[in-house]
C-alpha positions as CSV (number, residue, x, y, z in Angstrom):
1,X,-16.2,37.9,-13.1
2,X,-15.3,40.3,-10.2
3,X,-16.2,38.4,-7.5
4,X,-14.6,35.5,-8.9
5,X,-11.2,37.2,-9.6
6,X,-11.9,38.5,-5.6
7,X,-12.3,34.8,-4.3
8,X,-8.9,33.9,-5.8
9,X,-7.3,36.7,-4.0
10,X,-8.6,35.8,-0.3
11,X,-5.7,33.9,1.7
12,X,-8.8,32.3,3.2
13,X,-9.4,30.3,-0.2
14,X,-5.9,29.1,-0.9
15,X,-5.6,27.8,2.7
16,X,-8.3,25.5,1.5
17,X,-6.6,24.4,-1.6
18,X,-3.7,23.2,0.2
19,X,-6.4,21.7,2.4
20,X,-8.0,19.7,0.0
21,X,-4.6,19.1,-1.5
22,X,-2.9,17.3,1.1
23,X,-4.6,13.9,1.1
24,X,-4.5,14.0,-3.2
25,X,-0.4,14.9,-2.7
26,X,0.5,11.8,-0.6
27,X,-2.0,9.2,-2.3
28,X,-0.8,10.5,-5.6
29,X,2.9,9.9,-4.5
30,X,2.2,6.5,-3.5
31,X,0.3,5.4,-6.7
32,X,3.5,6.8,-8.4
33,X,6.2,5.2,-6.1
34,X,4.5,1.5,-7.1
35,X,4.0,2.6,-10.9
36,X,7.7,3.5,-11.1
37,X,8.4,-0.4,-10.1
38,X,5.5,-1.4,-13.0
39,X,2.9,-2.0,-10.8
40,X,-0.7,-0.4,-11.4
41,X,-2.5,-0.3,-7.6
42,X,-6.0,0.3,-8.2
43,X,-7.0,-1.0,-4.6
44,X,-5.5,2.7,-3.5
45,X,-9.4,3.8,-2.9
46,X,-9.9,1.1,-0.3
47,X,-6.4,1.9,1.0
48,X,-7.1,5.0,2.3
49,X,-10.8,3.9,3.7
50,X,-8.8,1.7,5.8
51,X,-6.1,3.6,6.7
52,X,-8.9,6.7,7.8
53,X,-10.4,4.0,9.8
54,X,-7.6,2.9,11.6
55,X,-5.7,5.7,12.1
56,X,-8.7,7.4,13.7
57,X,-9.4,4.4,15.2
58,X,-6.0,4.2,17.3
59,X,-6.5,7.7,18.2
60,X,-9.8,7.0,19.5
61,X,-8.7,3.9,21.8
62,X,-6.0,6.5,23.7
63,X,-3.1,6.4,21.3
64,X,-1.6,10.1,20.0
65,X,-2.1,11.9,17.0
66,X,1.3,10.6,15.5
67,X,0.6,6.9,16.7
68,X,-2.4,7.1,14.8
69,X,-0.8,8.2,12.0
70,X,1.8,5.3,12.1
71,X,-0.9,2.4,12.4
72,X,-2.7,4.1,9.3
73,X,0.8,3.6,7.7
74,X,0.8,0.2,9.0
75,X,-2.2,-1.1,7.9
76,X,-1.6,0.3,4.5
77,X,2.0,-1.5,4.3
78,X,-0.7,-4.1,5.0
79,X,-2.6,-4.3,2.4
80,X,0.3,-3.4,0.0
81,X,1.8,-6.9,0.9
82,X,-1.4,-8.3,0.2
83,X,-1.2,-6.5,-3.1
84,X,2.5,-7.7,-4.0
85,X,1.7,-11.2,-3.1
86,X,-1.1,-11.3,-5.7
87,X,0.4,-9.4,-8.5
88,X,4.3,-9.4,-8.2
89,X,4.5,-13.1,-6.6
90,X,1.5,-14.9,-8.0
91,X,1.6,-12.7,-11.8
92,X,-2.5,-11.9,-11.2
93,X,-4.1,-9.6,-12.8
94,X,-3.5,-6.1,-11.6
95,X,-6.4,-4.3,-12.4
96,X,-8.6,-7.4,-10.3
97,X,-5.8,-7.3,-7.5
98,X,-6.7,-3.7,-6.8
99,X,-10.4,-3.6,-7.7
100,X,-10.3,-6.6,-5.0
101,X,-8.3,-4.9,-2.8
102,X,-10.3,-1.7,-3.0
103,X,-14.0,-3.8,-2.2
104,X,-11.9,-5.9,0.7
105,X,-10.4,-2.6,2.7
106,X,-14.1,-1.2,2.3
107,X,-16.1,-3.9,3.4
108,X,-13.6,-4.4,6.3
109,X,-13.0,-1.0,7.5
110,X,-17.2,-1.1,7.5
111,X,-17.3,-4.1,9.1
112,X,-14.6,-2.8,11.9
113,X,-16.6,0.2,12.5
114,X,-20.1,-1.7,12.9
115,X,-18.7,-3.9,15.3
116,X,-16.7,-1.3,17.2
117,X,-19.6,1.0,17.2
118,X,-22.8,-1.1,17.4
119,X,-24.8,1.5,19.2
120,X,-23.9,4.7,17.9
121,X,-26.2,6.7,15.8
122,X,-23.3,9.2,15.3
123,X,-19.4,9.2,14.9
124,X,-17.8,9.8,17.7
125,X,-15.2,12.8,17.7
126,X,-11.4,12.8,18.8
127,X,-9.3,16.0,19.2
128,X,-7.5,16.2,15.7
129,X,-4.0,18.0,14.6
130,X,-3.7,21.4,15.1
131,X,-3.0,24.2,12.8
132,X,0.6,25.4,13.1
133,X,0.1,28.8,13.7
134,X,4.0,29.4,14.9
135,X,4.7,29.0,11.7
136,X,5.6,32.1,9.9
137,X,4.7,31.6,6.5
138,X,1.1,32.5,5.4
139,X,-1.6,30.0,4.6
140,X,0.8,27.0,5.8
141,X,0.6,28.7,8.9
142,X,-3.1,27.7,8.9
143,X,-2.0,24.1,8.4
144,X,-1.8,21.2,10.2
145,X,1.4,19.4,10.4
146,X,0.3,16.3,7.8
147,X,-0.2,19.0,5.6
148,X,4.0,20.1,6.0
149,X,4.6,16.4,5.6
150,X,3.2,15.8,2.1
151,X,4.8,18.7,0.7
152,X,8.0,17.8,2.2
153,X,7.8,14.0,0.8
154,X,7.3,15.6,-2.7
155,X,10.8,16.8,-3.4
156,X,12.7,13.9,-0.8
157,X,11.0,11.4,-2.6
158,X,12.3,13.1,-6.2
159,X,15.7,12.9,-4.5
160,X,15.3,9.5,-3.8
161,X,13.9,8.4,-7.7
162,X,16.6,10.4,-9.0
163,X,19.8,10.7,-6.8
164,X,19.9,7.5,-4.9
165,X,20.9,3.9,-6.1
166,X,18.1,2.6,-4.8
167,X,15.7,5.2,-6.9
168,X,17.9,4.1,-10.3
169,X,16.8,0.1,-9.1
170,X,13.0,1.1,-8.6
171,X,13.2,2.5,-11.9
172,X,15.1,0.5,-13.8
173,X,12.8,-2.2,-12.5
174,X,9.7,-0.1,-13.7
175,X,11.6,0.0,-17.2
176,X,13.4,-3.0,-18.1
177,X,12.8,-5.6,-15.5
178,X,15.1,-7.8,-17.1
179,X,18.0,-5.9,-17.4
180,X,17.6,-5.1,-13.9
181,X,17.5,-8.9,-13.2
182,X,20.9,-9.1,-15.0
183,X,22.6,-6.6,-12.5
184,X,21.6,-9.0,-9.7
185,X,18.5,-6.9,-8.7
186,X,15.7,-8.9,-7.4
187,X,13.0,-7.6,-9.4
188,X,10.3,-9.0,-7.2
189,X,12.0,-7.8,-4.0
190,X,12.2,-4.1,-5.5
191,X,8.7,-4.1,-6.9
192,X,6.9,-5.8,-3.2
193,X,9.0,-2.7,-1.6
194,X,7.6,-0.2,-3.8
195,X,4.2,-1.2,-3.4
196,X,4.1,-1.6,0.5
197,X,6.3,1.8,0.6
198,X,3.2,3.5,-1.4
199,X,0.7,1.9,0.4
200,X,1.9,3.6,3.3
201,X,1.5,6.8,1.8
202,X,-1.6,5.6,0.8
203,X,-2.9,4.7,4.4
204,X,-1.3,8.4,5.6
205,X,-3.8,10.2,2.5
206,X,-6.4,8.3,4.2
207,X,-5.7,9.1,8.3
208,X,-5.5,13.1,7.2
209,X,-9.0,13.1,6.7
210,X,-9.7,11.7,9.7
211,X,-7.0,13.3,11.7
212,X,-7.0,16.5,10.7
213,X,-9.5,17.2,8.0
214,X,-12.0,15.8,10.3
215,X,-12.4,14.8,13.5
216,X,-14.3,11.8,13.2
217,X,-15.4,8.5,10.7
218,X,-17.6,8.9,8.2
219,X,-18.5,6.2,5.4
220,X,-18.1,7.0,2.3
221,X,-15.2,10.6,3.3
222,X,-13.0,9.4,0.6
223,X,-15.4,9.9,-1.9
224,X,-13.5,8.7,-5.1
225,X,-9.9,11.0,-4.5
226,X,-8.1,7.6,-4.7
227,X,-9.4,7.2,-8.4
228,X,-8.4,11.0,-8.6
229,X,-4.6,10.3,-7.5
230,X,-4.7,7.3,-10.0
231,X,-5.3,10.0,-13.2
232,X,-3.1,12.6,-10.9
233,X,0.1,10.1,-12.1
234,X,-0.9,10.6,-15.4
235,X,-0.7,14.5,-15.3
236,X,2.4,14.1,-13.6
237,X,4.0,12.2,-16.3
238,X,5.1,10.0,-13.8
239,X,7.1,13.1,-12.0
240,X,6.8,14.0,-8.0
241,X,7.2,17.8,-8.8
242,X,4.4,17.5,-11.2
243,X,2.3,15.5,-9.1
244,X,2.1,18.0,-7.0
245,X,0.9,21.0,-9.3
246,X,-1.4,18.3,-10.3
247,X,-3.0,17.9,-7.1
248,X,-2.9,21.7,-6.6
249,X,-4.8,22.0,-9.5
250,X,-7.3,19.7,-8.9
251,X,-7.8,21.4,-5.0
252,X,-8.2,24.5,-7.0
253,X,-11.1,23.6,-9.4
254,X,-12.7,22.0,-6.2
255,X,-12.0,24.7,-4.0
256,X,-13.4,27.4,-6.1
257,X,-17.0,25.4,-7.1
258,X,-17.4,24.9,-2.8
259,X,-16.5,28.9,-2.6
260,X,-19.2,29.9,-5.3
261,X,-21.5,27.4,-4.0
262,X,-21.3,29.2,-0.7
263,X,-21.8,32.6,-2.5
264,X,-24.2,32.0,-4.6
265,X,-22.7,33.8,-7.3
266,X,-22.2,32.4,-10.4
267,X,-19.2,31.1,-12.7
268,X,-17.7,34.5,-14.3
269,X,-21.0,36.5,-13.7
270,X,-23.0,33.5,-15.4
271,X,-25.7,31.7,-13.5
272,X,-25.6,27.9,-13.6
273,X,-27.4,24.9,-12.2
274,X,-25.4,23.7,-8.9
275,X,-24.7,20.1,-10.3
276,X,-22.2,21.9,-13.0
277,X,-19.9,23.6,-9.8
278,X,-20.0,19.8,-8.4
279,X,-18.5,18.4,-12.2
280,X,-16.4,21.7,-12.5
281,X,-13.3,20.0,-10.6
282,X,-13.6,16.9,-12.9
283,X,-14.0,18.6,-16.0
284,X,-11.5,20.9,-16.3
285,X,-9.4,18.0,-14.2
286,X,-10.7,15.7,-17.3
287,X,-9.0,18.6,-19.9
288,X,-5.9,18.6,-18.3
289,X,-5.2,14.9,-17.7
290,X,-6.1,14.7,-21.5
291,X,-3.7,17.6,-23.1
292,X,-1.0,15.6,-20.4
293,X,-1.3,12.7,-21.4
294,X,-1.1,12.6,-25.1
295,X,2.8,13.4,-24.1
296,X,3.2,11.1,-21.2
297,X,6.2,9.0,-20.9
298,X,4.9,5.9,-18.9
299,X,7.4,3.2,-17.4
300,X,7.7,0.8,-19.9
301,X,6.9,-2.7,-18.0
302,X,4.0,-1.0,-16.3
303,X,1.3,-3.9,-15.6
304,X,3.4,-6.4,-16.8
305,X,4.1,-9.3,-14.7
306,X,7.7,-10.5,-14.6
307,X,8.6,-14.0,-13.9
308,X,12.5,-14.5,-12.6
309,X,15.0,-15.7,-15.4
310,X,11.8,-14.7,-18.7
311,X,13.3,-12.5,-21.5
């Protein structure tokens, strides 16, 4: 119990929370900028495979740190065009849109990398962000600069849901597509821009692993945390500021089951098999998202198509 209540006060262990929170804060915003329009992307795993890839990528073939960023954001804009077209323009499915999208971006980020690297045995490295130390605030300080950017977009993208016209037509199209339509809004033109906006984001969750988390491509790096941001709207109630004490949390859990791992000291004094410090993060992740949810506000016309001029 000690030594646990020790680990929480190290600065060391919080500057890995944030960490691990970074990539769940700006996938998690961009699962909630397209479910404010009504649209559920599912193909946000896949996403940010791709976007790791390419950013990384670009990086790799000469470009800078930022460029890569930007082609991440690019090729996640990408696929949330591909996305739009499916479910806002052709009314498919949106659980098969995403689940679709999610194999595609996979198997093609693979692909890329096979045929860019047919001869490697392992990744090659690239220099990655660096922390910014000149920053005088404590653990941030041990951050890299993708890291200031999520937690920025957090409340600017509150401002824009809440205190911009354009946030009142996202939402009023994730509510009440039809009354939207009767204002003169085009309810497919809003939605498509929600979804490639958050696809962006989604691309940028995927490039920090590999841009600053990382230094290289690995397969299988995102290891489910797109599914994670999908249950992180949930917790949030649909709510930026919540999103982010929803990622926090989750970094926490994960954080803390890596830190007793390392120590080999057990959960509150208690001695337990390693495989329950791997489902810790999940379970208590699991609670949460359950007492959340049964309170949850969700927009009204989420993942339901909307056909110009239907009442």
């Amino acid at each position: 119990m000690a030594e646990t209540l020790e680990l929480l006060a190290e600065a060391p262990f919080w500057v890995a929370v944030l960490r691990i929170a970074t990539p769940l804060i700006l996938g998690t915003l961009g699962v909630l900028l397209c479910e404010r329009a009504g649209v559920l992307n599912l193909g946000i795993e896949g996403i940010m495979v791709a976007g790791a890839f390419a950013g990384w990528l670009a990086v790799y073939q000469g470009a800078g740190l930022w460029a890569g960023v930007a082609v991440a954001a690019l090729v996640g804009a990408a696929f949330g065009l591909l996305h739009a077209l499916l479910t806002v323009t052709l009314s498919l499915s949106q659980h098969v849109s995403g689940l679709g999208l999610t194999l595609f971006a996979t198997s093609l980020a693979s692909y890329a990398y096979r045929v860019s690297f047919p001869k490697v045995d392992s990744p090659p490295t690239i220099q990655p962000f660096s922390e910014m130390s000149w920053l005088p605030i404590p653990v941030l300080n041990a951050q890299t600069p993708l890291t200031l950017l999520a937690l920025l977009l957090v409340p600017a993208l509150g401002w824009l849901l809440y205190r911009t016209p354009a946030g009142l037509a996202l939402r009023m199209v994730g509510e009440n597509p039809a009354a939207a339509e009767g204002q003169g809004l085009s309810v497919a033109g809003v939605r498509t821009a929600a979804i490639v906006a958050g696809s962006a984001l989604m691309g940028v969750a995927g490039a920090f692993l590999t841009l600053a988390a990382f230094n290289a491509f690995y397969f299988n790096m995102v290891n489910g945390r797109g599914w994670v941001c999908v249950a992180l709207v949930v917790f949030a109630s649909w709510r930026p500021g919540k999103a982010l004490l929803g990622a926090l949390l989750f970094a926490l859990f994960d954080a803390l089951q890596l830190r007793l791992q390392q120590a080999g000291s057990g959960l509150f004094g208690i001695d337990v098999p390693y495989q329950v410090y791997l489902m810790l993060p999940y379970l208590l992740s699991i609670a949460a998202l359950v007492l959340m949810a049964r309170r949850a506000a969700y927009p009204q016309a989420l993942m339901k198509p909307y056909r110009k001029g239907e009442r």
